[in-house]
C-alpha positions in Angstrom: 30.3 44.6 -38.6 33.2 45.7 -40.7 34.4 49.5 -41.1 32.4 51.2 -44.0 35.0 54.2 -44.7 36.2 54.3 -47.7 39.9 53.7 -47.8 42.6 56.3 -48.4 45.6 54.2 -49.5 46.2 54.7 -52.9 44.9 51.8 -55.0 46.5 50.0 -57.5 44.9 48.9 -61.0 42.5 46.3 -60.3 42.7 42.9 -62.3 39.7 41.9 -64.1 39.5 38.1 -64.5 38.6 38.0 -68.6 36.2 35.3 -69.8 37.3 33.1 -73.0 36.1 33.5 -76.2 34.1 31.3 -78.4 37.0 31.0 -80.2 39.7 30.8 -77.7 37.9 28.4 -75.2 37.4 25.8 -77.7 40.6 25.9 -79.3 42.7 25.3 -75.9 40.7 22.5 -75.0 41.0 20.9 -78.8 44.7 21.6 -78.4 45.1 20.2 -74.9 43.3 17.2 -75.9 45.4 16.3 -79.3 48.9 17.0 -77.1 47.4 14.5 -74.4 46.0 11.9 -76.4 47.4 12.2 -79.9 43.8 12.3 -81.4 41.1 14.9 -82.6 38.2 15.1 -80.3 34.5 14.4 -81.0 33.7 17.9 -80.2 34.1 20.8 -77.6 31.6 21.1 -75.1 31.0 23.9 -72.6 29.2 25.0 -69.5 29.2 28.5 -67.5 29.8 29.3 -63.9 26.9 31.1 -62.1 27.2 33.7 -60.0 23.2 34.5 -57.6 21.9 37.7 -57.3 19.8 36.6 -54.3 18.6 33.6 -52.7 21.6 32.3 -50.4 20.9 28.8 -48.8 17.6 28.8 -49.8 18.0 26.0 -52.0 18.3 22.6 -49.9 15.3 24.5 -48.0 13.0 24.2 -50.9 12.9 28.2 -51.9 13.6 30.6 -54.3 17.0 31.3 -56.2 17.6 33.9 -58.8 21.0 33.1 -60.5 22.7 34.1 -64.1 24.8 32.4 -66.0 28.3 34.1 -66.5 30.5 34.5 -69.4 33.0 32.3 -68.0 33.0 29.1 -69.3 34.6 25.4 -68.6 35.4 23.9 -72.3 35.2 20.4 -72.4 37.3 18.8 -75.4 35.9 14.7 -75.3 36.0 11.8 -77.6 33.9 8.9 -77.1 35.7 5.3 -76.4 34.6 2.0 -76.8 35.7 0.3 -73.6 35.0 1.2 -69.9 37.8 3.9 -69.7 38.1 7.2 -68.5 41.1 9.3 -69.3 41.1 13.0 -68.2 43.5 15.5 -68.2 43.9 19.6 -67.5 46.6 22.1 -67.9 47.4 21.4 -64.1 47.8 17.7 -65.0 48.9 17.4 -68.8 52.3 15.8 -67.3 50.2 13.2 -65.9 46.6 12.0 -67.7 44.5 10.1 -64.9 42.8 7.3 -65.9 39.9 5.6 -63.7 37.5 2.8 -64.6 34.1 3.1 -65.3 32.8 0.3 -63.9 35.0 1.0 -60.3 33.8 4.2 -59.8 31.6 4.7 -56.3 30.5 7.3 -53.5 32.6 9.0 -51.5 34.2 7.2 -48.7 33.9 3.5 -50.6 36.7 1.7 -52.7 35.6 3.5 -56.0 36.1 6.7 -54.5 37.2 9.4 -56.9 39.7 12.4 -56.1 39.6 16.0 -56.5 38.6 17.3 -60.0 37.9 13.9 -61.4 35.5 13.2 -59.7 33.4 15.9 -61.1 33.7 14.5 -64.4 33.4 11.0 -63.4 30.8 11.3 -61.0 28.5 12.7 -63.5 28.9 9.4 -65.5 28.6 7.7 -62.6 25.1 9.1 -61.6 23.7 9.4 -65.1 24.4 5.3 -64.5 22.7 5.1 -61.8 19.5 6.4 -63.1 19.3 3.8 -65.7 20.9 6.0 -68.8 23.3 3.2 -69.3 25.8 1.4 -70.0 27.8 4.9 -70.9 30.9 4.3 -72.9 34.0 5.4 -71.9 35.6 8.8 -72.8 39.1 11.1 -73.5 38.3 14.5 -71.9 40.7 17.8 -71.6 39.5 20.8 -69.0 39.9 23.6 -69.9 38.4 26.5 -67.9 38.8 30.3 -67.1 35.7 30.1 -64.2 37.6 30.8 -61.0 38.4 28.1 -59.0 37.5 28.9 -55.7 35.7 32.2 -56.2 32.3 30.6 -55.0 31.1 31.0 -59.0 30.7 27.3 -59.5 34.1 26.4 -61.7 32.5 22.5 -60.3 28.8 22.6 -61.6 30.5 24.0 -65.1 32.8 21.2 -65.1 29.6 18.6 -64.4 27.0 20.1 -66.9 29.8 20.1 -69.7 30.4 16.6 -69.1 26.4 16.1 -68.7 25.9 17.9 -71.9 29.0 15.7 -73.3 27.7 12.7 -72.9 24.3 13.2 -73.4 25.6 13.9 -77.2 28.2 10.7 -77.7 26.2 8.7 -75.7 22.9 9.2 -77.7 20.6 10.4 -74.2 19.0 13.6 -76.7 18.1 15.1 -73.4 19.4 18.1 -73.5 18.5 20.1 -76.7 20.4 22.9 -77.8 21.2 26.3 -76.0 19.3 28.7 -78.1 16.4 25.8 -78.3 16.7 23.9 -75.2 14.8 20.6 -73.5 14.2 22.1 -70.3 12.4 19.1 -69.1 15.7 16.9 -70.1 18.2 19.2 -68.9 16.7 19.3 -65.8 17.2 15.4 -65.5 20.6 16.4 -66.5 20.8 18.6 -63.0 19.8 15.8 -61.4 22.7 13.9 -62.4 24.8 16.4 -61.9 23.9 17.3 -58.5 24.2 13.3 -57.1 27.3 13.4 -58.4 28.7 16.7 -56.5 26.4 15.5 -53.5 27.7 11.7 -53.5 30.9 11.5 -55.7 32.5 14.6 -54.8 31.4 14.8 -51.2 29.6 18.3 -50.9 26.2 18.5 -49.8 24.8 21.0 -51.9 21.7 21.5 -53.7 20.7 22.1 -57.5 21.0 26.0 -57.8 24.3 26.0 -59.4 23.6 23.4 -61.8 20.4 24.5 -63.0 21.9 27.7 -63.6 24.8 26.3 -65.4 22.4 24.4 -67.5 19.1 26.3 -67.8 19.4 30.1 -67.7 19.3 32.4 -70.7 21.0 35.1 -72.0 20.2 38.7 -71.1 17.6 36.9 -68.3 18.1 35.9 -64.5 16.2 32.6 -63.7 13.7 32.3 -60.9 14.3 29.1 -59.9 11.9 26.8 -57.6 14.0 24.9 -55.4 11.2 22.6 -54.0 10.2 21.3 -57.5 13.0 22.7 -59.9 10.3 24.9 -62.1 11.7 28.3 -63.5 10.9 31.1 -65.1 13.1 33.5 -67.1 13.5 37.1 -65.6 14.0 39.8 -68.1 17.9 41.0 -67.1 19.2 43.8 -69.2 21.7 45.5 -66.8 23.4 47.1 -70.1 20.3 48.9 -71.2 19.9 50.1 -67.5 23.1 51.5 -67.5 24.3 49.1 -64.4 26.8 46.6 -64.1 27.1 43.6 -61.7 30.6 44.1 -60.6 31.6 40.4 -59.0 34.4 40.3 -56.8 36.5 37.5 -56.2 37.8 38.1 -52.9 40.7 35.4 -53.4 39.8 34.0 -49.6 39.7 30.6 -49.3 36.1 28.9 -50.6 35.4 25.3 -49.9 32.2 23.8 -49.7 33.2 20.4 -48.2 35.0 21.3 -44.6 32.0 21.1 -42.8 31.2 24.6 -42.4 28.7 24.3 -45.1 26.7 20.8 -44.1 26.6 22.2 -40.5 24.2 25.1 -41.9 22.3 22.0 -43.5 21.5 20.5 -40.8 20.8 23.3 -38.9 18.0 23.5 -41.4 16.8 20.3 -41.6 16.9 20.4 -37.7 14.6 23.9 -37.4 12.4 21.7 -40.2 11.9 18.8 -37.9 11.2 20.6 -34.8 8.5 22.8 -36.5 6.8 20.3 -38.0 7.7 20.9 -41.3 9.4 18.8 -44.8 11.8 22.1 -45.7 11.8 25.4 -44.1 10.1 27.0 -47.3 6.9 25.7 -45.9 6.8 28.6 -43.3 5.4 31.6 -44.7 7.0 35.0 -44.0 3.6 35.9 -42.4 4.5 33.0 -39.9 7.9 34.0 -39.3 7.7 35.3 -35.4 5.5 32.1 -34.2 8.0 30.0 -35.6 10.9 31.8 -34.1 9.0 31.8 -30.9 8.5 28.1 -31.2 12.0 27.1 -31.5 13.2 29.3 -29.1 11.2 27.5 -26.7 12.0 24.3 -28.0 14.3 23.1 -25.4 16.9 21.6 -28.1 20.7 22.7 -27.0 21.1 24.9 -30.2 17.8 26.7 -30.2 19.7 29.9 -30.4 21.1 28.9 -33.7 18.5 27.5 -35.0 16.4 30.8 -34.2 19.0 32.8 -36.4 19.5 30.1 -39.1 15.5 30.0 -40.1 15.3 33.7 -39.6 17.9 34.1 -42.4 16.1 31.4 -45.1 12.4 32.1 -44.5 13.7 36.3 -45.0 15.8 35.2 -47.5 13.4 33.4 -49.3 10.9 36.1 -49.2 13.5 39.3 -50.6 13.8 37.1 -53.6 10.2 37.0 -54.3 9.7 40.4 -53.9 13.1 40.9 -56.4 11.9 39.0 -58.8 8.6 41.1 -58.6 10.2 44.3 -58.9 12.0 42.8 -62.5 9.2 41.2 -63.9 7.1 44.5 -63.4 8.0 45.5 -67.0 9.3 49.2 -65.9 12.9 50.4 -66.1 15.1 49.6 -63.8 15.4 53.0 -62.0 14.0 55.5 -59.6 12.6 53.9 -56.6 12.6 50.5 -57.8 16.8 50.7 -58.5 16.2 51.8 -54.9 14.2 48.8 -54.0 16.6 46.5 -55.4 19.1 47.5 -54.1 17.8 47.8 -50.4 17.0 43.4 -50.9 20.3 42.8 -51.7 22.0 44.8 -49.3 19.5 42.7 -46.6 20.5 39.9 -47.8 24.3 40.4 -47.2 23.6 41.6 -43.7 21.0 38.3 -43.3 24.3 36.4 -44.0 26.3 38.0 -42.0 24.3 38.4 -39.0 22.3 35.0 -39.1 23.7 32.8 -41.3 26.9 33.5 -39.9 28.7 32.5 -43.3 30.4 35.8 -44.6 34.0 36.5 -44.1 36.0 39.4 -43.1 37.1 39.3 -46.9 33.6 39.2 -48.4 32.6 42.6 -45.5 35.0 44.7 -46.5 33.8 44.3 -50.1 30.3 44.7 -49.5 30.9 47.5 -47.0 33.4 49.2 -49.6 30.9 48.8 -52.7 28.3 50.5 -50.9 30.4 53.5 -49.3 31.3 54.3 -52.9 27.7 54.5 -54.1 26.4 50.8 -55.1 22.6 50.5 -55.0 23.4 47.2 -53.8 26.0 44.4 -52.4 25.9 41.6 -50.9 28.5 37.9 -50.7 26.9 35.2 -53.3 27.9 31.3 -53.3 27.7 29.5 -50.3 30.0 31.8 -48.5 32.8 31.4 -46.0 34.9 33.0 -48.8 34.3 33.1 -52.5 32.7 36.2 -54.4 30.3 39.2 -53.6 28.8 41.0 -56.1 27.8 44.8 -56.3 25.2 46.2 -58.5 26.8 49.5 -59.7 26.4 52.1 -62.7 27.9 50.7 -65.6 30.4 53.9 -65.3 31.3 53.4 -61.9 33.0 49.7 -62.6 36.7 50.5 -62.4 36.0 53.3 -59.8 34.1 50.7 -57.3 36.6 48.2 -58.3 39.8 50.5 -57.4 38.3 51.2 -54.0 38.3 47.6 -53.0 41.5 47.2 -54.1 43.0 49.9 -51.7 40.3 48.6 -48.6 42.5 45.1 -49.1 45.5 46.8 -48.7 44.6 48.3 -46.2 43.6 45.5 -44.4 46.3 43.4 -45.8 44.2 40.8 -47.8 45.2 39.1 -50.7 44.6 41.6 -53.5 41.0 40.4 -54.8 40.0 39.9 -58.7 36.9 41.2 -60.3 34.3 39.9 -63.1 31.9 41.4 -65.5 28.9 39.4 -64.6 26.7 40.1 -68.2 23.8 37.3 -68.0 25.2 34.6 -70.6 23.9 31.3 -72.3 24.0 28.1 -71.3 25.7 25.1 -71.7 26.3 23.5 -75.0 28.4 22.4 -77.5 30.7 24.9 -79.5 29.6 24.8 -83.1 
């Protein structure tokens, strides 16, 4: 447990991490594109980060997730080529284009392995290949992104659904529809793609949460999302005409989903799964939660103890969102005693993932702790954790107030000065008109 006081050294202006327009987004990318490769691009294509309201690590259990789409955005400038060739550049790299083969690209760990940002891009290809939606022509592509890179907001499921969404266009797949009419049933085959190519390609073993975010919420909704068979429903998720705000904070700690921190939890998981007899840990009802405790507690296996505290944190975590997304699809304001409710879930899930998840950070705490000790109805980390964001459901007045006071709790501390977000529910990906 972190210190909840509110700090008393003066803060300094906090820095609010703006998204890009649907003006300026495009336009970088398209000039990024013609300095690299001396050509116009077939089009600019785009995909937001996500950032959860609740449902942490409930997705490779088979639960419930209830994430928005943000405002921020990776642009993806791309023209189509008619050989094998990849060719990819960003503003970190437009001294050096990379260029990979097509037909060399592999898994993780084999002679087609791909490195670091690339292989988000190429990986996508890659999968979308091995589900029979081939032979994909090669491609020019210029990154251009203002989602956070490693705030825990998904800067790598944008980059993969704007390159799904990309080549679903030049590549003639017409599974993905448009944002404001979308194929959900293709752009969830889209996910799919997107998530063996993060899984195998890039090397992190998460689930689909952040992609089908990325690719299939809507504007002004949350989406309830069904991890065990990817159905989802829109949740109405007007903050504005609440008068709240969903303050994210980017804590500027070190995120990474692919030291091991993150597939340790897994298997945890899939451990507490196999010992109770079940495929996914969303198979034990909240109702059943004690007995199954009990059982694994008594199971003999050398990390009983962890296992106790890891299930305890999904099966409750799994549960809060259901009764969260009950509360907002209720059809009353969101006020009063159900502002209260709210808030009380998402506070429980923080301290869920602190306590028994065991994947907060002293970064992400103070954050929490700080949001709530200046009056947020709720807080909690989101992402996988072990750095990243939290987010802090806050009167739409109260923004800059809530937002100074962390600033002056990480000096006080003597973090790295954290970054904030306006987290308005946004559309999905697309292609700039």
């Amino acid at each position: 447990m972190t210190d909840a006081s509110v700090s008393t050294v003066a803060p300094t202006a906090p820095v609010f991490s703006p998204a890009l327009s649907d003006e300026e987004g495009p336009r970088l990318a398209a000039e990024l594109f013609r300095e690299a490769f001396d050509a116009e691009p077939d089009g600019v294509w785009y995909a937001p980060g996500r950032v959860n309201v609740i449902g942490e690590h409930t997705d490779y259990n088979g639960g419930l997730a209830l994430p928005i789409a943000l405002p921020h955005r990776a642009f993806l400038a791309l023209r189509r080529r008619e050989d094998r060739t990849i060719r990819l550049v960003s503003p970190q790299t437009r001294d050096a284009v990379d260029v990979l083969d097509l037909d060399a690209i592999g898994p993780k760990g084999t002679p087609g392995e791909v490195r670091h940002w690339n292989a988000y891009v190429a990986g996508v290809a890659w999968a979308l290949e091995q589900d029979g939606l081939g032979p994909l022509p090669g491609f020019d592509a210029a990154l251009y992104s203002c989602v956070p890179l490693g705030g825990g907001l998904s800067s790598s499921a944008a980059l993969e659904c704007a390159t799904a969404v990309a080549l679903d266009e030049v590549a003639g797949l017409g599974l993905a529809g448009t944002p404001t009419e979308p194929d959900d049933a293709g752009r969830a085959h889209l996910v799919t793609a997107c998530v063996r190519a993060e899984n195998e390609v890039a090397g992190a073993p998460t689930g689909g949460m952040d992609q089908s975010a990325s690719m299939r919420c809507a504007a002004g909704h949350a989406l309830e999302l069904d991890c065990r068979d990817g159905s989802t429903t829109q949740v109405p998720f007007d903050l504005a005409e609440a008068g709240l705000a969903l303050l994210v904070i980017d804590t500027k700690a070190k995120h990474s989903l692919v030291d091991g921190q993150y597939g340790a939890r897994r298997a945890s998981c899939e451990r507490s799964a196999e010992l109770l007899g079940v495929g996914l840990l969303a198979d034990v009802p909240a109702s059943a939660l004690p007995e199954a405790l009990d059982r694994l507690a008594a199971s003999g296996d050398a990390d009983a103890e962890v296992l106790v505290r890891r299930t305890r944190h999904v099966v409750t975590e799994i549960d809060r969102t259901r009764r969260l997304v009950d509360l907002l699809q209720d059809g009353s304001p969101l006020a009063g005693a159900k502002l209260a409710e709210v808030g009380t879930l998402m506070n429980g899930s923080h301290d869920s993932l602190r306590d028994d998840y065991e994947c907060t950070c002293p970064e992400l705490d103070v954050a929490v702790d700080t949001a709530r000790a200046l009056g947020a109805h709720g807080a909690r980390m989101t992402g996988g954790g072990f750095g990243g964001s939290a987010i802090a459901l806050v009167d739409a007045g109260r923004v800059d107030e809530v937002a100074r006071g962390i600033v002056a709790a990480y000096a006080e501390h003597g973090f790295n000065e954290p970054a904030f977000l306006d987290a308005t529910p946004s559309a999905p990906a697309g292609r700039v008109a």
